[in-house]
Every structure is written in structure tokens, then in C-alpha cells.
MMTF fields as JSON, N, C-alpha, C and O atoms, coordinates in Angstrom:
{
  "mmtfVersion": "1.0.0",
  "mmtfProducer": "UNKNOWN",
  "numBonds": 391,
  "numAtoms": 392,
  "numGroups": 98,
  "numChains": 1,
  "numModels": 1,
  "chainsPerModel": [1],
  "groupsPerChain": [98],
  "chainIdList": ["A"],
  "bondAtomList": [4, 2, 8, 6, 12, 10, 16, 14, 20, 18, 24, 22, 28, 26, 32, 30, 36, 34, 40, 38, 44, 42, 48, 46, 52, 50, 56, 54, 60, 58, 64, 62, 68, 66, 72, 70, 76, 74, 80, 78, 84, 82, 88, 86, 92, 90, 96, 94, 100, 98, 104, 102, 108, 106, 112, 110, 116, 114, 120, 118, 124, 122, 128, 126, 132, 130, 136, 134, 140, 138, 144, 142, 148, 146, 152, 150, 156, 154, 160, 158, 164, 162, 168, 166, 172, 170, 176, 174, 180, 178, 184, 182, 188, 186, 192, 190, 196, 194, 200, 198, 204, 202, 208, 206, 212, 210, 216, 214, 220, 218, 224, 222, 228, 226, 232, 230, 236, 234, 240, 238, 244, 242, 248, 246, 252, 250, 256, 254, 260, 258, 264, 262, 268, 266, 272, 270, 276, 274, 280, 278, 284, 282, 288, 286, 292, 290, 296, 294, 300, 298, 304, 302, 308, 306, 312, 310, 316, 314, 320, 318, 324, 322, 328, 326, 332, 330, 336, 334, 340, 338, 344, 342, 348, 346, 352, 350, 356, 354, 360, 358, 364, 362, 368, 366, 372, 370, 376, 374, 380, 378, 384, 382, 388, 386],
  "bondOrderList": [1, 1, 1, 1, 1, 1, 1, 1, 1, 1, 1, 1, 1, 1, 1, 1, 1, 1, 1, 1, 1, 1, 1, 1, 1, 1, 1, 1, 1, 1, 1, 1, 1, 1, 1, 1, 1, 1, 1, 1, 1, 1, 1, 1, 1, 1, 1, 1, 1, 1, 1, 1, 1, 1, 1, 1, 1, 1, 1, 1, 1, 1, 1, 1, 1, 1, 1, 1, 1, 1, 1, 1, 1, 1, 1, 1, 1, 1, 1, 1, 1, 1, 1, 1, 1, 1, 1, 1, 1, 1, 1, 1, 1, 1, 1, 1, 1],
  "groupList": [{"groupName": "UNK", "atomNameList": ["N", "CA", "C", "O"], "elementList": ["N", "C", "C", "O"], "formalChargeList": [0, 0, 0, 0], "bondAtomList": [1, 0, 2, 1, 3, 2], "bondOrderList": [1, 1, 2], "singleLetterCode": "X", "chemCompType": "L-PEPTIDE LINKING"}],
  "groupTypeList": [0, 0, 0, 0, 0, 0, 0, 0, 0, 0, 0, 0, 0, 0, 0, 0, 0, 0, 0, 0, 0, 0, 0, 0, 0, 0, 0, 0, 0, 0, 0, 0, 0, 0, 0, 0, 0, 0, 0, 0, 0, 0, 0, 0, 0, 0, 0, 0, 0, 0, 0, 0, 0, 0, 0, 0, 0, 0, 0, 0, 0, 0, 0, 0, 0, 0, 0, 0, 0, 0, 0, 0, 0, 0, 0, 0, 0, 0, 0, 0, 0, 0, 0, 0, 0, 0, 0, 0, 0, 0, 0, 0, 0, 0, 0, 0, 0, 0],
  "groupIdList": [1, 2, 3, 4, 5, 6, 7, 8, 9, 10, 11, 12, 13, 14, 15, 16, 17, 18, 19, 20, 21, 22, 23, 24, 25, 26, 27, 28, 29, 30, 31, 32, 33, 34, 35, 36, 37, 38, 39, 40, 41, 42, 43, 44, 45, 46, 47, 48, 49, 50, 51, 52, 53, 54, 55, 56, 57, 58, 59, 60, 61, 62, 63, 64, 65, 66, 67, 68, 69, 70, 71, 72, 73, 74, 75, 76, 77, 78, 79, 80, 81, 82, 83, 84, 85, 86, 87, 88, 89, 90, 91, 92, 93, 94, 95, 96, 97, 98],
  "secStructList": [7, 7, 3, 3, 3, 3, 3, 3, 3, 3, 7, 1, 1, 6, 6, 2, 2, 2, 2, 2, 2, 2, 2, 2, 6, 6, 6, 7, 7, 7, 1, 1, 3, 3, 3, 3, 3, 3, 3, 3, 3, 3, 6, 6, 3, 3, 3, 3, 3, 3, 3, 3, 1, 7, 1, 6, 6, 6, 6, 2, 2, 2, 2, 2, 2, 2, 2, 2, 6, 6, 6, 6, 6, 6, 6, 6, 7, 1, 3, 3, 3, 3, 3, 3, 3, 3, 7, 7, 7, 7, 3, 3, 6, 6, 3, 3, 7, 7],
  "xCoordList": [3.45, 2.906, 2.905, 3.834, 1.71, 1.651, 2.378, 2.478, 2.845, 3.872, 3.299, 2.758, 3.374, 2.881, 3.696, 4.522, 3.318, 3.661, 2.375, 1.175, 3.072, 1.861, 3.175, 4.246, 2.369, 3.204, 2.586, 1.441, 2.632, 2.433, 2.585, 3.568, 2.066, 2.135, 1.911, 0.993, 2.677, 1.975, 2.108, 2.841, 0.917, 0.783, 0.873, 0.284, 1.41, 1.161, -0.039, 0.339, -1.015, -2.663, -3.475, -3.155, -4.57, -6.173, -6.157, -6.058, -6.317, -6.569, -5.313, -5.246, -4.669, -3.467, -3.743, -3.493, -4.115, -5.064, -5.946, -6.17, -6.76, -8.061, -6.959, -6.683, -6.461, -5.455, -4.912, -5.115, -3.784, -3.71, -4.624, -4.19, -5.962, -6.312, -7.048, -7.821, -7.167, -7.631, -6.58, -6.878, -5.322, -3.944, -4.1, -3.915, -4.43, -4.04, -5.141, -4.901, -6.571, -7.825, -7.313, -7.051, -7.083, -6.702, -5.487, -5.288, -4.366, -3.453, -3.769, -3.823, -4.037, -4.538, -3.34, -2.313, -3.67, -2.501, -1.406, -1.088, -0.256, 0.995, 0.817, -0.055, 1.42, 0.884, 1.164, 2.216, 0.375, 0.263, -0.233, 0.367, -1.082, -1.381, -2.715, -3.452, -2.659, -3.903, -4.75, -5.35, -5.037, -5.324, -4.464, -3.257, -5.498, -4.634, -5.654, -6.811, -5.66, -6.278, -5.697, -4.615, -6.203, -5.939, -6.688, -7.862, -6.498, -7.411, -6.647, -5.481, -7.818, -7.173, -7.21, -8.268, -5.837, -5.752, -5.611, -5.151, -5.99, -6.067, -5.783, -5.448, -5.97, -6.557, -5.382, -5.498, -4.142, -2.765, -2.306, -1.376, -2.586, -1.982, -2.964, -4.158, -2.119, -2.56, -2.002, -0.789, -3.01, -2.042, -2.546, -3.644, -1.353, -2.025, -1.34, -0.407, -2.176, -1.982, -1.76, -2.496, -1.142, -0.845, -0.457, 0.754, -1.006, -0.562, -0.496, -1.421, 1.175, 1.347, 1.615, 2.104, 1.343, 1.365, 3.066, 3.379, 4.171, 5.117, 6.013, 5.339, 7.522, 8.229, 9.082, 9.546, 9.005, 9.597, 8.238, 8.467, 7.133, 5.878, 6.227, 6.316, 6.312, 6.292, 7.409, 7.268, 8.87, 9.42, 9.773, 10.59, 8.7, 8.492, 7.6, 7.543, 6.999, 6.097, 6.508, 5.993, 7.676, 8.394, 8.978, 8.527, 10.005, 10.237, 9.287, 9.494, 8.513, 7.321, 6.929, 6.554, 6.889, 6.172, 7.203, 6.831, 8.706, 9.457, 9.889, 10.389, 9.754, 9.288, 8.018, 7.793, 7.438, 6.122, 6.073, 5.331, 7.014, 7.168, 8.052, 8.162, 8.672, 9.962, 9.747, 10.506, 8.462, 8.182, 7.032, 7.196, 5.69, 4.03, 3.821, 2.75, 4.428, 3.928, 4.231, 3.372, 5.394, 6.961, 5.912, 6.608, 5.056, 4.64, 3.385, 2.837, 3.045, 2.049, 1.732, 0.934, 2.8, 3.107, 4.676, 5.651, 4.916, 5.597, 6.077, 6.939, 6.237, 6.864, 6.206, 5.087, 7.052, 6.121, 7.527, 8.673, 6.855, 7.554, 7.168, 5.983, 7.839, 7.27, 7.801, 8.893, 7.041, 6.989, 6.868, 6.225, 7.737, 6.716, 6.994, 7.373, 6.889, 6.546, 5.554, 4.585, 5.446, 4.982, 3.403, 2.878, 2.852, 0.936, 1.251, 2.183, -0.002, 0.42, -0.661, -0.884, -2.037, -3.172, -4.006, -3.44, -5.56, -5.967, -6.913, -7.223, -8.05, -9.427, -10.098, -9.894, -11.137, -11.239, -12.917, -13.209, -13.519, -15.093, -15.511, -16.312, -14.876, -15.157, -14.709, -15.123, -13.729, -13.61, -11.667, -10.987, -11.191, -9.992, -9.511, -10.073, -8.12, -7.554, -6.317, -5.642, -6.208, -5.01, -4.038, -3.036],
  "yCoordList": [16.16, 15.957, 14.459, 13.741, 13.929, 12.501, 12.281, 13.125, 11.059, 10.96, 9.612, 8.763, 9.412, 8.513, 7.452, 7.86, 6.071, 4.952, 5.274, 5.407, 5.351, 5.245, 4.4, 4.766, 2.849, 1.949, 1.633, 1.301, 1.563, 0.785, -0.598, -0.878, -1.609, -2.453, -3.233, -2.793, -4.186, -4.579, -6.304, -6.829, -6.726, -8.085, -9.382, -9.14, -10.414, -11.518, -11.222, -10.535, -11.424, -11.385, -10.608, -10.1, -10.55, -10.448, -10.586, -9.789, -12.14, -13.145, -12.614, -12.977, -12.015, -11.814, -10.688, -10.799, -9.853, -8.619, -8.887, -8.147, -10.054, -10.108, -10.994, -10.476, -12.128, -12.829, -11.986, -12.15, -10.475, -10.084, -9.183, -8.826, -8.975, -8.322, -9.089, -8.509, -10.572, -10.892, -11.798, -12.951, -11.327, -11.235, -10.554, -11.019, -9.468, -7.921, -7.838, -7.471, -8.365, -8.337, -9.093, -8.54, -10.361, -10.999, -11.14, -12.025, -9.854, -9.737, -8.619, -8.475, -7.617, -6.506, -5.662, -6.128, -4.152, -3.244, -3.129, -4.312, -2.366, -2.472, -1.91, -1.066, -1.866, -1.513, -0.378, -0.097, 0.544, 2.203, 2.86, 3.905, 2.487, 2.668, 3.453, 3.243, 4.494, 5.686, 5.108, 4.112, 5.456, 5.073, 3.845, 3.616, 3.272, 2.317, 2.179, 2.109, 2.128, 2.007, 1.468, 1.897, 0.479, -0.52, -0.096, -0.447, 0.407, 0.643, -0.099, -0.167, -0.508, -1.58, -0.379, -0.039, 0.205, 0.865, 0.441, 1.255, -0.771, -1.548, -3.137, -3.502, -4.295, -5.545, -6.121, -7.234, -5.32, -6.469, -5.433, -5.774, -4.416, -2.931, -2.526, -2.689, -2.063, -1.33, -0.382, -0.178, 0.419, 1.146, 1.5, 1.7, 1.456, 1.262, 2.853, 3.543, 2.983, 4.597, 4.05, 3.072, 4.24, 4.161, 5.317, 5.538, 5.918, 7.039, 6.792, 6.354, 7.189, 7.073, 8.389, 9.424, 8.304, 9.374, 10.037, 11.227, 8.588, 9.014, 8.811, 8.378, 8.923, 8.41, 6.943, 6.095, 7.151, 5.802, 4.736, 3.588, 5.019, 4.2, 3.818, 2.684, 4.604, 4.544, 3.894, 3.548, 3.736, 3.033, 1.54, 0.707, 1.488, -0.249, -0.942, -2.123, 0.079, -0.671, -0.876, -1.808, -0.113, -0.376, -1.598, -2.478, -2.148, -3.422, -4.316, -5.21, -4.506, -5.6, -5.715, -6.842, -4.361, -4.713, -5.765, -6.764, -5.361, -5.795, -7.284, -8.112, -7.631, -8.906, -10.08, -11.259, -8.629, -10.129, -10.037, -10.792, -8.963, -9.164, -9.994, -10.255, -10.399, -11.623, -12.816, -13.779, -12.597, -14.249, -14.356, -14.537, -14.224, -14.536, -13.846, -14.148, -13.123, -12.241, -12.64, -12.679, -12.994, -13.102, -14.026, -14.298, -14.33, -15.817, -15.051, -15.516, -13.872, -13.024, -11.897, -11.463, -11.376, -9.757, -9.563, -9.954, -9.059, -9.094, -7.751, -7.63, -6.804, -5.734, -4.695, -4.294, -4.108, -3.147, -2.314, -2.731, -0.555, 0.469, 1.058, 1.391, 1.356, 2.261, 3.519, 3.792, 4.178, 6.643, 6.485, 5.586, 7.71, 8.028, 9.801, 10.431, 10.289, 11.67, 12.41, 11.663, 13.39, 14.164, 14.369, 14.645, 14.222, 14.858, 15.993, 16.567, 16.692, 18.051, 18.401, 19.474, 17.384, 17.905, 16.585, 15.506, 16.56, 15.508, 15.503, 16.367, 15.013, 15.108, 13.461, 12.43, 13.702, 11.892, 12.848, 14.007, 11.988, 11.791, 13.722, 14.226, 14.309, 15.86, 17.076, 18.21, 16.202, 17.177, 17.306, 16.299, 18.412, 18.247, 18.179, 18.486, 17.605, 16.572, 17.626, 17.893, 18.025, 19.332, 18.27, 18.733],
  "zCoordList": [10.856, 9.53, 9.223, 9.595, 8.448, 8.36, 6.986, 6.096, 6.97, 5.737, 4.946, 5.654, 3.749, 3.0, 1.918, 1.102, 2.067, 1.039, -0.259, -0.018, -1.74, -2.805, -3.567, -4.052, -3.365, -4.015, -5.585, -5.279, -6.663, -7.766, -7.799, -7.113, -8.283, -8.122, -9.873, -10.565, -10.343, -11.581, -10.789, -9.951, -11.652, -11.332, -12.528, -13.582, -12.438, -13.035, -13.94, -14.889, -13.975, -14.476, -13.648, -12.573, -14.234, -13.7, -12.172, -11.239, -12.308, -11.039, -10.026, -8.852, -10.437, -9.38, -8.546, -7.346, -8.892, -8.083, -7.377, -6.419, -7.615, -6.57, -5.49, -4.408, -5.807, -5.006, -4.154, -2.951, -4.818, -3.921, -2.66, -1.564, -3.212, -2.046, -1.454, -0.692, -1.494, -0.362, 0.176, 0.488, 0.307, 0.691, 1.738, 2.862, 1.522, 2.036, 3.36, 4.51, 2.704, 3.686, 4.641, 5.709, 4.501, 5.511, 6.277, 7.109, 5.824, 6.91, 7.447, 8.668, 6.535, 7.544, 7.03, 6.536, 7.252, 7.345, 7.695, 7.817, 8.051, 8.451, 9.402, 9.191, 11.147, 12.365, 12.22, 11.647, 12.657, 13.151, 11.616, 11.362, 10.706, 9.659, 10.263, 11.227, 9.188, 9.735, 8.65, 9.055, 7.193, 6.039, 5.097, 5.021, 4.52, 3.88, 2.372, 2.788, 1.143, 0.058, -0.741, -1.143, -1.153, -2.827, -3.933, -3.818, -4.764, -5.904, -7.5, -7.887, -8.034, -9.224, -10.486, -11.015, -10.875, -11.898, -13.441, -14.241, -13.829, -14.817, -14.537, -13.41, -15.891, -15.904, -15.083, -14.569, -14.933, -13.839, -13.092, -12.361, -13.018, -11.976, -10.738, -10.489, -10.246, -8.556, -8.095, -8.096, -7.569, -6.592, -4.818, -4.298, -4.365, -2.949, -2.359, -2.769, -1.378, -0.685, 0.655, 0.79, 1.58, 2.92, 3.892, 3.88, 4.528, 5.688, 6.903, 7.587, 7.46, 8.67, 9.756, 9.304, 10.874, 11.637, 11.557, 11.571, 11.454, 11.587, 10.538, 9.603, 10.112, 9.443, 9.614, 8.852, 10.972, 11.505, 11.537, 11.917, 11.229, 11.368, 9.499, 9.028, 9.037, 7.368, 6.512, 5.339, 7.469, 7.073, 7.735, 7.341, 9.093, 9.329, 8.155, 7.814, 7.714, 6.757, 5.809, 5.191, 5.158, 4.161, 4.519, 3.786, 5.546, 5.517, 5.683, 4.863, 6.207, 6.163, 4.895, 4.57, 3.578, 2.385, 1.725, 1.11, 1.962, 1.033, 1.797, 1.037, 3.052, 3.206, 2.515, 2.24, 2.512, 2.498, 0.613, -0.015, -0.116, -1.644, -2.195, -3.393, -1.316, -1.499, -0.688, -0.573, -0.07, 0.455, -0.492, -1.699, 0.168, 0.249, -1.004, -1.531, -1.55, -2.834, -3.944, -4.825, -4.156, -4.905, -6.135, -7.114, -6.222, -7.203, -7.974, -8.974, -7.376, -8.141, -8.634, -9.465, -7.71, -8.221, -9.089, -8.447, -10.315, -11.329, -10.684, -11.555, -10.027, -9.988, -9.277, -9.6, -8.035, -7.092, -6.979, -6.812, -7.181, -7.54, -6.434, -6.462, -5.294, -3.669, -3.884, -4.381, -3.517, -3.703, -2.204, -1.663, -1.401, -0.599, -0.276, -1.264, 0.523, 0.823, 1.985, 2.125, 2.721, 2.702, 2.508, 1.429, 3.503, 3.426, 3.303, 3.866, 2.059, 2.256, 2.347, 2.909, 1.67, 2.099, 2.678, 2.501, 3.492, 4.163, 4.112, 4.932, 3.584, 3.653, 3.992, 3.35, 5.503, 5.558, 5.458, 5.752, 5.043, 4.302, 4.368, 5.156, 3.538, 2.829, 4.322, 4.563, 5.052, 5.989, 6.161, 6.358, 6.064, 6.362, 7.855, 8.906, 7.54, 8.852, 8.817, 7.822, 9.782, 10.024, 11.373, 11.918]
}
């Protein structure tokens, strides 16, 4: 079963959201990342979705996030809240992923 990061994210400003995703574009995902999505849920918030095949894939990525939120991040993002859990359901473009 694939297991998932759905981080929240609040940011500094506006400008701090686009900052961060072309942060994000240009490092790229966390390695062994199946899906990865940023979506801007208001004018300083985010939320990002991440699925990994494994748990041990899902919690390297957890340290890399909380690296790069206390180095490269630390000056623009005001506060990131990490969930994770359990796929329970999977759909990639209207087809389910068993």
C-alpha cells in the first residue's frame, strides 16, 4: 500500500508561495516520489500531497523536508504542519491504481 505526506504549509506573504514553488520546481521531488502536488489554498497557504511506494521512502522525505525547512526555507515559510497516512484510494487521470 502506498503511503502519503499532505503537508500544510503557511507562508510569509503572497510572493512567498510563488518563491516557494519555484523552490520546489527547481529541486525537484523527494527521491522515490510517485506523485507530488502543490496547490495554493489561499493568498499565504499551501498544501502539498506527496505519495510514496513505501514508508521508509515517506519518511526520507520527511527528513529532507525538515532539512531544507530549517535551511533554504526557514526565511519564507512561517509554519509547515506534516499529516501523513495510508492510500486508501488512487486514481491517476480517472483510472484507479490498485
Amino acid at each position: 500500500m502506498s503511503v502519503a505526506n499532505v503537508t500544510m504549509f503557511e507562508f510569509q506573504n503572497s510572493q512567498s508561495v510563488e518563491e516557494f514553488a519555484s523552490w520546489y520546481k527547481g529541486h525537484g521531488t523527494y527521491p522515490n516520489n510517485d506523485i507530488s502536488l502543490f496547490v495554493r489554498t489561499g493568498e499565504t497557504s499551501a498544501i502539498g500531497i506527496s505519495v510514496y511506494p513505501t514508508e521508509e521512502d515517506r519518511n526520507n522525505a520527511d527528513r529532507l523536508r525538515n532539512e531544507s525547512a530549517s535551511s533554504d526555507l526557514s526565511d519564507i515559510v512561517r509554519e509547515i504542519i506534516p499529516l501523513s497516512g495510508d492510500v486508501l484510494v488512487h486514481f491517476l487521470k480517472g483510472k484507479l491504481v490498485e
